[in-house]
Structures are given as C-alpha cells and as structure tokens.
C-alpha positions as CSV (number, residue, x, y, z in Angstrom):
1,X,-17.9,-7.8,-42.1
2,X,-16.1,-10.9,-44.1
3,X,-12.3,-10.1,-45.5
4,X,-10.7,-11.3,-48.1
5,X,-7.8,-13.3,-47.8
6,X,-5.8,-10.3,-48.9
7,X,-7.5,-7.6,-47.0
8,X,-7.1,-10.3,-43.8
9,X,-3.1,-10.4,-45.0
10,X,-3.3,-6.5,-45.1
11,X,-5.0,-6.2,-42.1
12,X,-2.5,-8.7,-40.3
13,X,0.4,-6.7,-41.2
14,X,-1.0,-3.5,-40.2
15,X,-1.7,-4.6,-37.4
16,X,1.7,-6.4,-36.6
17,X,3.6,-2.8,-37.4
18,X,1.5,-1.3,-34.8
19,X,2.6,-3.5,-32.3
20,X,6.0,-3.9,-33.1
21,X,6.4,0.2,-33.1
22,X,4.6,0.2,-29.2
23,X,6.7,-3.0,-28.4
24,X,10.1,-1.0,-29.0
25,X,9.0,2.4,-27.4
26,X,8.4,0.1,-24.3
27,X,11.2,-1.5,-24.7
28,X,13.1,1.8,-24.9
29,X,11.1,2.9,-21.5
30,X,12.3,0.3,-19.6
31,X,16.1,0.6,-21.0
32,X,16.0,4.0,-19.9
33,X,14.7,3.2,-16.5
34,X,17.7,0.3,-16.2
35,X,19.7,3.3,-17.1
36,X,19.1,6.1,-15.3
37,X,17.6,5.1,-12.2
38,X,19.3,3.7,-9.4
39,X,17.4,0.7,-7.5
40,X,13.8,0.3,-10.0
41,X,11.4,-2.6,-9.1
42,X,8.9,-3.7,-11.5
43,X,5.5,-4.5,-10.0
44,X,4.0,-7.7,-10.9
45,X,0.7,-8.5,-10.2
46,X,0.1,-11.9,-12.2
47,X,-2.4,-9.5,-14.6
48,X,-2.6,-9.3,-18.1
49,X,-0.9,-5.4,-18.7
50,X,2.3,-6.9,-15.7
51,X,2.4,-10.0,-17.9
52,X,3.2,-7.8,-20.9
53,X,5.7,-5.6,-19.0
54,X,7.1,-8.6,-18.0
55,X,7.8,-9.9,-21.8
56,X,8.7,-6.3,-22.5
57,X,11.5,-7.3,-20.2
58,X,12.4,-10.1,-21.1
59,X,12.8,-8.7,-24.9
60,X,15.1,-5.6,-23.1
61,X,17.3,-7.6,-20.8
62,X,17.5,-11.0,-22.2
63,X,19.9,-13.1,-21.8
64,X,20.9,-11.7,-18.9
65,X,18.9,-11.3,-15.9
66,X,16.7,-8.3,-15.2
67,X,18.3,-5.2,-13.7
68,X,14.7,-4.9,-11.0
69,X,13.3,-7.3,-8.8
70,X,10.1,-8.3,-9.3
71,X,7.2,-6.5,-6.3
72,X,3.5,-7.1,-5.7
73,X,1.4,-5.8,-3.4
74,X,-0.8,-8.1,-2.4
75,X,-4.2,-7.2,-1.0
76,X,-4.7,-10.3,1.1
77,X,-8.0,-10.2,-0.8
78,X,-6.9,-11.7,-4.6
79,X,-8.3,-14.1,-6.7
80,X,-6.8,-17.2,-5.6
81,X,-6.0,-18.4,-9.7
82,X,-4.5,-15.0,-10.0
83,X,-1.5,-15.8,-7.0
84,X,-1.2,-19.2,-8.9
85,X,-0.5,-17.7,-11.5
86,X,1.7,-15.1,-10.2
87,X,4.1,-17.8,-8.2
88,X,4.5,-20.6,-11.0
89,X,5.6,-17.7,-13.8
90,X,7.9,-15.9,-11.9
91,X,9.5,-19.6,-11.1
92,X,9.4,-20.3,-14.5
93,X,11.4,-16.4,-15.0
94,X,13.8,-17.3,-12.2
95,X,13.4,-13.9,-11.6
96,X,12.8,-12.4,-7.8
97,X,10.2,-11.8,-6.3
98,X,9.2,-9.0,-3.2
99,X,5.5,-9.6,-1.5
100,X,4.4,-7.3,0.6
101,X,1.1,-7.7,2.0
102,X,-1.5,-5.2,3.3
103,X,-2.6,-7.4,5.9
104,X,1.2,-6.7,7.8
105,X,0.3,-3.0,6.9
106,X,-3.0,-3.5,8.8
107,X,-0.9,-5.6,11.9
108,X,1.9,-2.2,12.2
109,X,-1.4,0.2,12.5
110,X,-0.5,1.9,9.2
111,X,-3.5,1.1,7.6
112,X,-6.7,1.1,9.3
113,X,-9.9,-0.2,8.0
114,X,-13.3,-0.5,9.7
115,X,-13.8,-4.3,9.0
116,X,-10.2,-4.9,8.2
117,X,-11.7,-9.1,7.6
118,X,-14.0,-7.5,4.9
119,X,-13.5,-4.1,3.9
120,X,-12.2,-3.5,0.4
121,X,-8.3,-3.4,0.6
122,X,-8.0,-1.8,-3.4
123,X,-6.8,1.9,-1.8
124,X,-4.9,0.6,1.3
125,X,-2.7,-0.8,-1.4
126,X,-1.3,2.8,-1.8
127,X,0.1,2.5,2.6
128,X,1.7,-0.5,1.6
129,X,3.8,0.3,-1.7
130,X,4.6,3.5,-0.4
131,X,6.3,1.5,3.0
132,X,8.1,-1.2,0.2
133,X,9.3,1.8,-1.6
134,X,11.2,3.3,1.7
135,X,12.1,-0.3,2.7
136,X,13.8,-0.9,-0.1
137,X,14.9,2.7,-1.5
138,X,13.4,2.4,-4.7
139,X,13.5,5.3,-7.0
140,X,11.4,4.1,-9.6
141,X,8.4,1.3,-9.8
142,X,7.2,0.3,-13.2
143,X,3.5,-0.8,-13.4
144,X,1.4,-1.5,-16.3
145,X,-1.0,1.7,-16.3
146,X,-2.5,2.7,-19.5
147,X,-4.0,6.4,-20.4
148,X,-7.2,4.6,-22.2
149,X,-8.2,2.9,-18.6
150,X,-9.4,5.7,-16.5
151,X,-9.7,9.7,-17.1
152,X,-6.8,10.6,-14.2
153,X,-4.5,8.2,-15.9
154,X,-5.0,9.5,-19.1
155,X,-3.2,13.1,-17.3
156,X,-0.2,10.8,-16.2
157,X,3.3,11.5,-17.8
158,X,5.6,7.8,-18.8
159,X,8.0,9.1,-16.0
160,X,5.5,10.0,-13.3
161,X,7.1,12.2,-10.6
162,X,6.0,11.4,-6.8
163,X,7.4,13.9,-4.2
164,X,9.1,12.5,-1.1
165,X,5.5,11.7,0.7
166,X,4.5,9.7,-2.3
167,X,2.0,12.0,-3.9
168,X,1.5,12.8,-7.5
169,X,0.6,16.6,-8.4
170,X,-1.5,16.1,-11.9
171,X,-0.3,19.7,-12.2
172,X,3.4,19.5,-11.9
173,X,3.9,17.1,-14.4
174,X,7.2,17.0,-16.4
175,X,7.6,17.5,-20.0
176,X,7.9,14.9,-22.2
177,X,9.3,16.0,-26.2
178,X,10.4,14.1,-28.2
179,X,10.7,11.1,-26.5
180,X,13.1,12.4,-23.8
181,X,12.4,11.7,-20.4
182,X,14.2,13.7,-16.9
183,X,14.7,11.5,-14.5
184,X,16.3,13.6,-12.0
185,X,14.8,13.3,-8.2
186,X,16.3,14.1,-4.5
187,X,16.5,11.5,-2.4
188,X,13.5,10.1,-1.0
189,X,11.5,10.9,-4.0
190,X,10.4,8.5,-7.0
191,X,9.2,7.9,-10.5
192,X,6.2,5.3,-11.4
193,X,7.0,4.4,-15.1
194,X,4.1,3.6,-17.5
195,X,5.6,1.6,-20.5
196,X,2.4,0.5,-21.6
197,X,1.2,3.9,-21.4
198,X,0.4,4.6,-25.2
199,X,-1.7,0.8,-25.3
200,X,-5.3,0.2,-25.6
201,X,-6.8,-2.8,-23.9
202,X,-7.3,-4.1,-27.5
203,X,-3.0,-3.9,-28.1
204,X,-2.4,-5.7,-25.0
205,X,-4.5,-8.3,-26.4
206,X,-3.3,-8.3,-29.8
207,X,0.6,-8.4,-27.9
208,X,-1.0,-11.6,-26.1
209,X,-2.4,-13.1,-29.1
210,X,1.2,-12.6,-30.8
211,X,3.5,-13.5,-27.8
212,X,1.4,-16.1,-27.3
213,X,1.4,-15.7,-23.2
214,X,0.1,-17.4,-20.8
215,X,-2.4,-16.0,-18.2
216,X,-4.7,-16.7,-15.2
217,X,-8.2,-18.8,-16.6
218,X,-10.3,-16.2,-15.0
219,X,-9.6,-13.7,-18.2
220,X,-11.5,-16.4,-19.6
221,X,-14.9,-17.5,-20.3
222,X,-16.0,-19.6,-17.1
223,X,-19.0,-19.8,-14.7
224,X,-19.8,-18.4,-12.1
225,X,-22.0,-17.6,-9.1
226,X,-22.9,-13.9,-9.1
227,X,-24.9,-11.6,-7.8
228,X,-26.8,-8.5,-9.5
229,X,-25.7,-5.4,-7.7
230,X,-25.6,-1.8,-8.7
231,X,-25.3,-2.1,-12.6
232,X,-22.8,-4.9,-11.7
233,X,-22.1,-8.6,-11.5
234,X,-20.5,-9.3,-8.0
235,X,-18.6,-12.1,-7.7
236,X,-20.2,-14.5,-4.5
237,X,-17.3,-15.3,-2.4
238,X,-17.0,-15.7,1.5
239,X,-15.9,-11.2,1.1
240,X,-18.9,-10.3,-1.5
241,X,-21.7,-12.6,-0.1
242,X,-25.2,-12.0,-1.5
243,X,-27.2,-9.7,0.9
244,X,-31.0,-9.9,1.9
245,X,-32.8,-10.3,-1.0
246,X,-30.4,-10.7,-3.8
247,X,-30.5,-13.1,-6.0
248,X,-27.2,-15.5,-6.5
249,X,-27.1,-16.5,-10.4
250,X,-24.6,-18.5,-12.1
251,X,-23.7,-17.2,-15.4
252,X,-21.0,-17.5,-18.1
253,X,-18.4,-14.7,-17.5
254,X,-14.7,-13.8,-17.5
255,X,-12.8,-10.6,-16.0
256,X,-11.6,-8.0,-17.9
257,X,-9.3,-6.7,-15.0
258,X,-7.9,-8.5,-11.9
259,X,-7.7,-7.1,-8.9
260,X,-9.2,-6.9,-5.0
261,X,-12.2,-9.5,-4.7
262,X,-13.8,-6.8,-3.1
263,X,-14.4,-4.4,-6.2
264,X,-13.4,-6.4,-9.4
265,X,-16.4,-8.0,-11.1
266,X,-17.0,-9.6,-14.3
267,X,-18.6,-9.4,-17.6
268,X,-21.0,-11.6,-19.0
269,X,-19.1,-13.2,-21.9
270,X,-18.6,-16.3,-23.7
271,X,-15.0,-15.2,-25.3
272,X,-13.2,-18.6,-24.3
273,X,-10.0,-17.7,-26.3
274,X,-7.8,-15.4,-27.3
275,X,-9.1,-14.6,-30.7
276,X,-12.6,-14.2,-29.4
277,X,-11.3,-11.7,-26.6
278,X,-10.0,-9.4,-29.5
279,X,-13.1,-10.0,-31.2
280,X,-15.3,-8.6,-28.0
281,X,-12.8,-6.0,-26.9
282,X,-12.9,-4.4,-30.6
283,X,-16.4,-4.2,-30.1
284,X,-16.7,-3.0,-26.8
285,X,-17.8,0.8,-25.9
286,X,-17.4,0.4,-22.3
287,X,-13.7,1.0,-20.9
288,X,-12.5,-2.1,-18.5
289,X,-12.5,-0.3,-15.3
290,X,-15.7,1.2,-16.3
291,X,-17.3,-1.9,-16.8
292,X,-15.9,-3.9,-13.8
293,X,-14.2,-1.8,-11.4
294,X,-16.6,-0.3,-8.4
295,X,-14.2,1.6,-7.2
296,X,-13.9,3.7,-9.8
297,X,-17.7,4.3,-9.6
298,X,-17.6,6.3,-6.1
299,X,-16.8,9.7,-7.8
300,X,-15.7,11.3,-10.8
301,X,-12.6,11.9,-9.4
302,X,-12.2,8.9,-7.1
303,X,-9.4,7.2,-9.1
304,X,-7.4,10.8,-9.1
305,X,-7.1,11.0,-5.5
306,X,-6.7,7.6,-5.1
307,X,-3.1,8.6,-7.0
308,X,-2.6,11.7,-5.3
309,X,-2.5,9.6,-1.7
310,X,0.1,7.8,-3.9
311,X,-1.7,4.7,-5.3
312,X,-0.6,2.9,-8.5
C-alpha cells in the first residue's frame, strides 16, 4: 500500500510518539531499579533487546556512569560475531563488564550435561546466573525479555520476584497499578526487571532504526550453509553438523534472535537493512522464538519451566 507524503509524515510521527512514550516508561524502570535496589547488574548479551537496554541506560544515567555493571552469561556455545560485538561496544561504553561462563559451571560439577562438548548449553544458562547472582549479591538483574516473545513471558510482572533458590512462581506474582512497582525482598532473594517488557519485536526495531545502533551482521541478510531439519534451518557449524542424509544448502538468511548455536536458527530473508527488517517484521505472523528457537519447540510449557529452575 503506497502513502502519501502526508500520510508517510503522519504515519512517521505516530509512530515516533509511540516510541518516545515506551522509551521513558523504560527509562523510568531502570531509574527505579538505580533507586531502590541495592547492587543491580544489567545483563548484556551483545543482542538486539540488551543493545536497547543498554541505550535506555545511557539516556537514564548519562553523563555519569552507570549505577550496574554490565553481566553475560556466556554459553561457551555463541555466535562468534555476536562476542565481537559484545567486547568492542562495551569498550566503546567504558562501562564494566562481568563473564561468567557455563563451561566453569560445567568444570565445579554444577552443571552436568551428557555431551558437555555438544549438548545444547541454552538452560544450563539458568546454574550459572544463579551462581553470579550469589557471587556477587545481586538483588536485581535487568534483561531484555518482552511479553510478545513467548506465552510464559507474557505472565511475567516488570519487577519479577525470584525466591532465595532462584525460582519464579507465575502464581505469586506482585501487583503492578499504576505504574508502581514493590521492590521489597529478604536477603538472598532477587528481582529480574523487564524494561522492554511492553515492546514488540517491531518497536525494538523501530528504537534501532531511530537510535540508529549498531549491531552484530548476523541480524542481517547473509549466506549461509544450512541444513533442513524439523520445520527449521540449522545453522552447519562444527556443534550442528548435518546428519546422515541431510542435505547442507547455502541460502540467504539472517537471525531474528541470538543465542546458543545449538538451538538458534535462522530465517530465510533478504532484509539487508534496517528499513527492510521493519518492513519483514510488520509482516510477519510467526513470533521470533517461534520461528527460530528449538527450544521453545520441546513442549508447550518448556520455556515456563525453564524460568521456574530460574532461567532468564
């Protein structure tokens, strides 16, 4: 459908006010966060919904530095453009950064995986943050969770309570009127705070589009060698090689999400920019976990008790 030059203009504003109202109540978030809780940590991830939280920051804190270390949890098992990414923008923040790796999880025996060389490490992830949390005493992590990405994060409050084993109860969630947020927990209990919480995928891309932020290339249009597997394209790396009989293609794709090698795939696209990213994700019926996380795909509820165990 063709605009107008005035309808585009109408359309731009709209679309501007939209953002700018999610851009302060996020703002607001993590103010309130700064203000009420003791030691936060913001995790950061190198991904396009932490990239956001990380301008979100920027725009809350500015000039000074920000009140939260910077923390990823890092699978062992990432996209090698995504770390890239992740080590020359937090330079360029002069901001700190925590790594704690799954792999020294797996070393201490607190997580144990069958093939620990080849087994997905996307849950484990759950061992670790808990262990960086009581390293470090943090009360509250912020991560870039959305309710429009997956049906148990659509139940999760901003302030997300986690008893003092880590676990989320979906059913003892706290009220949340009018904006006001309670904050109060014993010791050894925390909060996961969802700023982005209220965003679609399409607002983080509009929010990139208008910040103009950088990101990892893989968001983008490249090729590929994949593989055909289950409704999916794999990704062929030395973790996901093909198996008897499969075919290995290469094809013009990006990522929707980043994440573990072992259950992040991408989409067949030829969005190379920005722009035509908005213009695909306004289009799209599929969510992006849907459409590229196999994980998700185990159960109906295998996301949900992913974040009872205490996962992001």
């Amino acid at each position: 459908m063709m605009h107008t030059a005035v309808e585009k203009h109408v359309l731009d504003v709209a679309s501007n006010h939209h953002l700018d109202w999610l851009e302060s109540e996020a703002i607001h978030i993590m103010r309130e966060v700064a203000a009420e809780c003791g030691k936060p940590a913001l995790l950061f991830s190198g991904g396009k919904d932490s990239v956001v939280l990380v301008r979100i920051a920027e725009k809350a804190f500015r000039p000074g530095r920000f009140p939260f270390p910077l923390v990823h949890i890092d699978t062992g098992h990432n996209f090698a453009e995504v770390i890239e990414f992740r080590d020359r923008h937090t330079a360029e923040l002069g901001e700190r950064l925590i790594v704690r790796s799954v792999a020294e999880s797996i070393r201490r025996g607190s997580v144990r995986l069958r093939n620990p060389a080849s087994d997905s490490r996307n849950a484990a992830q759950a061992v670790t943050l808990l262990e960086a949390i009581a390293e470090f005493q943090f009360d509250a992590c912020i991560g870039g969770a959305r309710r429009d990405e997956e049906k148990a994060r659509a139940k999760e409050r901003i302030f997300s309570f986690r008893d003092e084993f880590g676990q989320w109860n979906p059913k003892a969630q706290r009220p949340e009127l009018w904006d006001l947020y309670n904050t109060r927990i014993y010791p050894g209990e925390n909060m996961r705070v969802f700023p982005i919480s209220n965003w679609t995928e399409l607002d983080v891309w509009q929010y990139i589009a208008r910040e103009k932020l950088a990101l990892p290339p893989i968001y983008f249009a490249h090729e590929r060698q994949v593989i055909a597997r289950n409704g999916f394209l794999v990704p062929l790396t030395t973790l996901t090689p093909a198996q008897e009989g499969e075919v290995i293609e290469t094809r013009v794709v990006r990522f929707r999400t980043v994440g573990d090698i072992s259950c992040t795939c991408p989409v067949v696209s030829d969005a190379a920019t920005v722009e035509a990213i908005i213009a695909e994700t306004a289009m799209t019926k599929i969510t992006e976990r849907g459409a590229t996380r196999m994980d998700d795909q185990t159960s109906e509820a295998s996301m949900e008790q992913r974040k009872k165990a205490g996962y992001f």
